[in-house]
ROBA-388213 format. One record per atom (N, C-alpha, C): residue number from 1; residue in three letters; atom name; x, z, y. Coordinates in Angstrom, 3 decimals. Each point is the difference from the previous one (the first is absolute). Layout:
# ROBA-388213
REC   num   residuo   atomo         c1         c3         c2
REC   NUM       ALA      CA          X          Z          Y
...
//
This chain:
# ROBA-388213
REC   num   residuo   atomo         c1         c3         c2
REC     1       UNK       N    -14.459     12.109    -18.824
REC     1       UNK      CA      0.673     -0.917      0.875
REC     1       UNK       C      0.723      0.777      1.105
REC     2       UNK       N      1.391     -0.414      0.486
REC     2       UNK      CA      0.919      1.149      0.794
REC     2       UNK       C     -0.638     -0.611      1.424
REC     3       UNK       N     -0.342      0.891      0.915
REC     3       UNK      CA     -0.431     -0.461      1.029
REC     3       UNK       C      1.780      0.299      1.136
REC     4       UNK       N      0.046     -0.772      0.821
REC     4       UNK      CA      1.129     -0.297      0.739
REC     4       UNK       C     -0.641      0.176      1.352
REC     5       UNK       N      0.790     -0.448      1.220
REC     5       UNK      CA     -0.280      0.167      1.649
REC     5       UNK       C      0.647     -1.516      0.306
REC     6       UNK       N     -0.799     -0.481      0.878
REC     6       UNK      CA      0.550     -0.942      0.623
REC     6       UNK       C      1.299      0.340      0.837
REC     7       UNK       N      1.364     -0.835      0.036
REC     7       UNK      CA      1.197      0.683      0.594
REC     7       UNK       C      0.453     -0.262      1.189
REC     8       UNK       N     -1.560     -0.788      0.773
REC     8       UNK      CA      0.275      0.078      0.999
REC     8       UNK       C     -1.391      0.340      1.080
REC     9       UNK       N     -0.793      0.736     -0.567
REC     9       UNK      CA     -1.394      0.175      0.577
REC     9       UNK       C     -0.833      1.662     -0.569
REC    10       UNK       N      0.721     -0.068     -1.280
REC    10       UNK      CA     -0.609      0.947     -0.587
REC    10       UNK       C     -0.922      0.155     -0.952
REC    11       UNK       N     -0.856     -1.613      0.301
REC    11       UNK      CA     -1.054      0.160     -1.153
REC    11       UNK       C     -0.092      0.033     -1.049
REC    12       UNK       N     -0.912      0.810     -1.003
REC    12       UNK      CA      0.131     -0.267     -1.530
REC    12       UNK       C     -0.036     -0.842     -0.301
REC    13       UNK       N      0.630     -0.224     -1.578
REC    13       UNK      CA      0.123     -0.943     -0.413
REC    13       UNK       C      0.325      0.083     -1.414
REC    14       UNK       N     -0.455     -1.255     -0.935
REC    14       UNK      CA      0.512      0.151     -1.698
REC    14       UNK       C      0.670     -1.677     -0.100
REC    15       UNK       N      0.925      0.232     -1.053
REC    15       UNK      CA      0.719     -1.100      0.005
REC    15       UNK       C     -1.172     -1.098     -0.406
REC    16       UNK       N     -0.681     -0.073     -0.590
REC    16       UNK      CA     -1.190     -0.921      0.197
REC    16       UNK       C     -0.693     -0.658      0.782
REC    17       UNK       N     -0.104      0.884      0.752
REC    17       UNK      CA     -0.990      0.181      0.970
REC    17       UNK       C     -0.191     -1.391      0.957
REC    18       UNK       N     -1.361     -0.304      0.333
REC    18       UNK      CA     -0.006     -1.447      0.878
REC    18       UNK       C      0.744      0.488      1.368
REC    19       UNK       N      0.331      0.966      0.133
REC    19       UNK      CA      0.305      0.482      1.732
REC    19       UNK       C      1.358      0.039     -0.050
REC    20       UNK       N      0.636     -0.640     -0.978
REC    20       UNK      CA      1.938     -0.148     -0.031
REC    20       UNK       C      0.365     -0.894      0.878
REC    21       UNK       N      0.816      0.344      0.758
REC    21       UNK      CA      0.420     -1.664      0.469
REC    21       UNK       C      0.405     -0.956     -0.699
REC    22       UNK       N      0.732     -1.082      0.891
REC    22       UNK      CA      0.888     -0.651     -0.975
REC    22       UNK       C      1.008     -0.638      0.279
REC    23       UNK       N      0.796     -0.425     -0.889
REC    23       UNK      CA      1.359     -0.936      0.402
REC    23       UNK       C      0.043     -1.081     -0.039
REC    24       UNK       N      1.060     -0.662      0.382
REC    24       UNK      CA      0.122     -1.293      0.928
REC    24       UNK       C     -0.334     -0.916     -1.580
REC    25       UNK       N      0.533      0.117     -0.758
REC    25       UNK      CA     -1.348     -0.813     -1.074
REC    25       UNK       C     -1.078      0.339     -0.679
REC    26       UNK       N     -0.505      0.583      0.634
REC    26       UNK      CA     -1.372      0.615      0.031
REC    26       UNK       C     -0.668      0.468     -1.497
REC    27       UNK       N      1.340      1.230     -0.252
REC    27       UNK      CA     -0.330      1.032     -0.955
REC    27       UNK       C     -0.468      1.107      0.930
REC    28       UNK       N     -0.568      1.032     -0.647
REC    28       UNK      CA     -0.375      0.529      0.362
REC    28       UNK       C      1.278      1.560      0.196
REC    29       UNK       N     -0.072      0.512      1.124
REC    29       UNK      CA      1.313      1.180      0.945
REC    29       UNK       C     -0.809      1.448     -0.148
REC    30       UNK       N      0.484      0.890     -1.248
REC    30       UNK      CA     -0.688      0.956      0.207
REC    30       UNK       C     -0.237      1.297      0.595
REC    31       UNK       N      1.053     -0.131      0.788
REC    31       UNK      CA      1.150      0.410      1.049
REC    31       UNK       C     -0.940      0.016      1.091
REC    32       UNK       N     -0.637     -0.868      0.720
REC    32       UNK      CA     -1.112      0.131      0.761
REC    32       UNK       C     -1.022     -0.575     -0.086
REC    33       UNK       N     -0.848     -0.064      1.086
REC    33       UNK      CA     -1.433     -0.433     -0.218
REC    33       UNK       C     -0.177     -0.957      0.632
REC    34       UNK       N     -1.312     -0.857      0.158
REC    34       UNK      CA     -0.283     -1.182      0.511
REC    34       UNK       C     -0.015     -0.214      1.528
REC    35       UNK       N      0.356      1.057      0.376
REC    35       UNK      CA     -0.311      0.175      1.506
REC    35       UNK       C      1.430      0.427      0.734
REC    36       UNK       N      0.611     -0.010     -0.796
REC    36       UNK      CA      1.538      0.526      0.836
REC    36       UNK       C      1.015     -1.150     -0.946
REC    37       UNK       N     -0.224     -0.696     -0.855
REC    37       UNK      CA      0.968     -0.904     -0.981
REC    37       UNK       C     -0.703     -1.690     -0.271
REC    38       UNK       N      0.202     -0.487      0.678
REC    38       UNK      CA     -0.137     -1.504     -0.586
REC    38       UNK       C      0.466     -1.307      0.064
REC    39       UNK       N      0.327     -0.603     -1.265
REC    39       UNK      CA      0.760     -0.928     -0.228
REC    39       UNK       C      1.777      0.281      0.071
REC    40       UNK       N      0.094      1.420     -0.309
REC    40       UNK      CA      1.785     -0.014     -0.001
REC    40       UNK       C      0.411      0.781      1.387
REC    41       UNK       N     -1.289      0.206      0.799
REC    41       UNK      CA      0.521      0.608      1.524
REC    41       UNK       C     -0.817      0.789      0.392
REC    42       UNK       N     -0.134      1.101      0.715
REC    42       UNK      CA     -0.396      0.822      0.543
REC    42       UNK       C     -1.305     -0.870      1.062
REC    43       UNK       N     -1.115      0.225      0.138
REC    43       UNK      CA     -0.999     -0.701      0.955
REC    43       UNK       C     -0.063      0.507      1.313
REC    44       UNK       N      0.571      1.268      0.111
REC    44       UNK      CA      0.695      0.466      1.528
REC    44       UNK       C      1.389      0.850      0.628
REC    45       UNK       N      0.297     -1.269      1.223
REC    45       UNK      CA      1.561      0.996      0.474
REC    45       UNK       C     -0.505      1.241      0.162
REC    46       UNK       N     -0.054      1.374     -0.347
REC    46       UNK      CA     -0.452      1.208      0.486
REC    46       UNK       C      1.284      0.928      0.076
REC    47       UNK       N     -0.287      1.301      0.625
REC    47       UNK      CA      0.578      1.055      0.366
REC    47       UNK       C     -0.753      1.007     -1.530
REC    48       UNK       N      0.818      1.033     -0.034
REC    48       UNK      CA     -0.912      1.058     -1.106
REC    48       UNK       C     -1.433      0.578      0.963
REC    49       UNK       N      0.541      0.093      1.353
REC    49       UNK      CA     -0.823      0.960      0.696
REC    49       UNK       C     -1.540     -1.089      0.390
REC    50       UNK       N      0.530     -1.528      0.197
REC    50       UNK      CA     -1.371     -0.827      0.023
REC    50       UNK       C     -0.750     -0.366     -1.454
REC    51       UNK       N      1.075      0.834     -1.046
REC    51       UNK      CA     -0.502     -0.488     -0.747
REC    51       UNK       C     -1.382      1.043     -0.960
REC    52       UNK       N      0.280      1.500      0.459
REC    52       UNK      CA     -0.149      0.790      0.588
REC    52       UNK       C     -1.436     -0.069      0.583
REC    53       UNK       N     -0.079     -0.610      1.193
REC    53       UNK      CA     -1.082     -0.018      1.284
REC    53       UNK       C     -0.961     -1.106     -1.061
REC    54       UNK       N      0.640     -0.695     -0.588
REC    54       UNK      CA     -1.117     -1.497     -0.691
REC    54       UNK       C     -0.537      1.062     -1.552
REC    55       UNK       N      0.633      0.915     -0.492
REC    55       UNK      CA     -0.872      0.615     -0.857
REC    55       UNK       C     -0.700      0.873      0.619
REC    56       UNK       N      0.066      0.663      0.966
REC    56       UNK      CA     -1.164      1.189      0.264
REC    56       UNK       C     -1.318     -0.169     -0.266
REC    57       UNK       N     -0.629     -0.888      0.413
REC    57       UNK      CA     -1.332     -0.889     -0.254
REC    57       UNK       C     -0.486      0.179     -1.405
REC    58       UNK       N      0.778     -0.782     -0.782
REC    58       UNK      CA     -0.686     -0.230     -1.326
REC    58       UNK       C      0.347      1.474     -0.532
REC    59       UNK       N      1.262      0.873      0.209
REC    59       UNK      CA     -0.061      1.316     -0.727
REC    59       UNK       C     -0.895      0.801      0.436
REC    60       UNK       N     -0.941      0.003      1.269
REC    60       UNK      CA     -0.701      1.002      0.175
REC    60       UNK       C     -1.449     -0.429     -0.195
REC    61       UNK       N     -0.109     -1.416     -0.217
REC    61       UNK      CA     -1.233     -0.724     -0.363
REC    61       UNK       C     -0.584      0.283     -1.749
REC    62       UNK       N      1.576     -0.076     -0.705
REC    62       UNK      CA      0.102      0.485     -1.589
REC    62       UNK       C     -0.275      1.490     -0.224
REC    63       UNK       N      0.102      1.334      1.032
REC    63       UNK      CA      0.490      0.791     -0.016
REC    63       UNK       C     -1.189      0.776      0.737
REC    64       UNK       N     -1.643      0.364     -0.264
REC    64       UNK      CA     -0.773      0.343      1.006
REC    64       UNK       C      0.512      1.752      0.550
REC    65       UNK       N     -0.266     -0.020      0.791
REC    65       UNK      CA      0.692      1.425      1.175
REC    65       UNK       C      1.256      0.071      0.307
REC    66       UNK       N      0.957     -1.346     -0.332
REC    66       UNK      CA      1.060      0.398     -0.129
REC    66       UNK       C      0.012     -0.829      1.943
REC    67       UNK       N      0.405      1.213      0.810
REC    67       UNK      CA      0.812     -0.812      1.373
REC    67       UNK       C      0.795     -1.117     -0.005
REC    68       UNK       N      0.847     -0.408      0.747
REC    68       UNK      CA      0.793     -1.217      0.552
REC    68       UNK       C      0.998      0.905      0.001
REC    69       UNK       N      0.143      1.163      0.601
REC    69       UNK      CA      1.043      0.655      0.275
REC    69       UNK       C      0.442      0.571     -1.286
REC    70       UNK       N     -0.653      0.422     -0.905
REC    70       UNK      CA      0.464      0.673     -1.097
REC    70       UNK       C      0.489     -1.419     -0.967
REC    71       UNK       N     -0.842     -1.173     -0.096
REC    71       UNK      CA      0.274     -0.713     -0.834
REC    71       UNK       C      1.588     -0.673      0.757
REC    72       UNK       N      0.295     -0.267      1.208
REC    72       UNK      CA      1.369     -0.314      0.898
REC    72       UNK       C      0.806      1.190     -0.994
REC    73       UNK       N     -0.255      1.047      0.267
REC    73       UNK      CA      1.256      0.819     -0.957
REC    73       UNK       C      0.105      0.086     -0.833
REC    74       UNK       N     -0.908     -0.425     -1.439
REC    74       UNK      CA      0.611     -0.385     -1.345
REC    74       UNK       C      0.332     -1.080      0.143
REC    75       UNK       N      0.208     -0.889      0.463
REC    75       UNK      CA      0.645     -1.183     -0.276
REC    75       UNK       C      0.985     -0.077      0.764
REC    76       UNK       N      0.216      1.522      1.117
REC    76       UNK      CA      1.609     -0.089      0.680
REC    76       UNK       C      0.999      0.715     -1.529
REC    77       UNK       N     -0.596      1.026     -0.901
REC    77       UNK      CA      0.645      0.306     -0.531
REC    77       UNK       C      0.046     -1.168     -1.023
REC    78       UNK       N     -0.859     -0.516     -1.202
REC    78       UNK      CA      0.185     -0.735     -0.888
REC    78       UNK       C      0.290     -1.205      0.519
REC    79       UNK       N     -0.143     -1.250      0.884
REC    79       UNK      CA      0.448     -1.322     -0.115
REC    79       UNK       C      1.779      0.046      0.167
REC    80       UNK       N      0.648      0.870      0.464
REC    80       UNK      CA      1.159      0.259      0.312
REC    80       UNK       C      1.135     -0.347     -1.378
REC    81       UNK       N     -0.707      0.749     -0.915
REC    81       UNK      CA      0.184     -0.448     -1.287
REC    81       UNK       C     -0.118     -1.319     -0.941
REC    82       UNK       N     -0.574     -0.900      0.566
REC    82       UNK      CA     -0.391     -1.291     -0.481
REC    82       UNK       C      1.195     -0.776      0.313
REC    83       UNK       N     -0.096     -1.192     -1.128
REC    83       UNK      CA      1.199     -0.382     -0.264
REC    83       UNK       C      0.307     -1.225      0.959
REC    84       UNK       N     -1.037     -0.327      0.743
REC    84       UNK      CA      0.433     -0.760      1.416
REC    84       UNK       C      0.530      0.767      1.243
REC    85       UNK       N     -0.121      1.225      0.199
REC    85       UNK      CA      0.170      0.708      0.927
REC    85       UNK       C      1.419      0.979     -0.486
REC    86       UNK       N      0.545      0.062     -0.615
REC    86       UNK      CA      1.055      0.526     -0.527
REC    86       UNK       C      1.013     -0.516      0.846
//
């Protein structure tokens, strides 16, 4: 199964997967996840950089030893790339 990134958060993801969002007729968006995509719209106005500050948490919670500060700079380099932030 091809695993993908959420394209606007980062998180993994498989086109299967219960954690897809979805669209405004409620197929399933595999493009992102349940937490940044629902019903056809994005679930927050954000900045990259708040968006950014709202993952540090769960990446360093997923991630044991990993800092705030180190986990802030992979996701300054990789979310940049995501296809909401383009």
């Amino acid at each position: 199964m091809e695993q993908t990134f959420c394209q606007s958060c980062g998180m993994p993801l498989t086109p299967e997967s219960e954690l897809c969002g979805t669209n405004a007729d409620g197929s399933k968006n595999p493009e992102y996840c349940i937490y940044c995509y629902k019903g056809g719209a994005f679930t927050a106005d954000v900045t990259l950089d708040e968006m950014i500050e709202i993952c540090v948490p769960p990446m360093v919670e997923a991630n044991p030893g990993m800092t705030a500060g180190k986990a802030r700079e992979m996701m300054r380099q990789f979310m940049p790339q995501l296809k909401r932030w383009k």
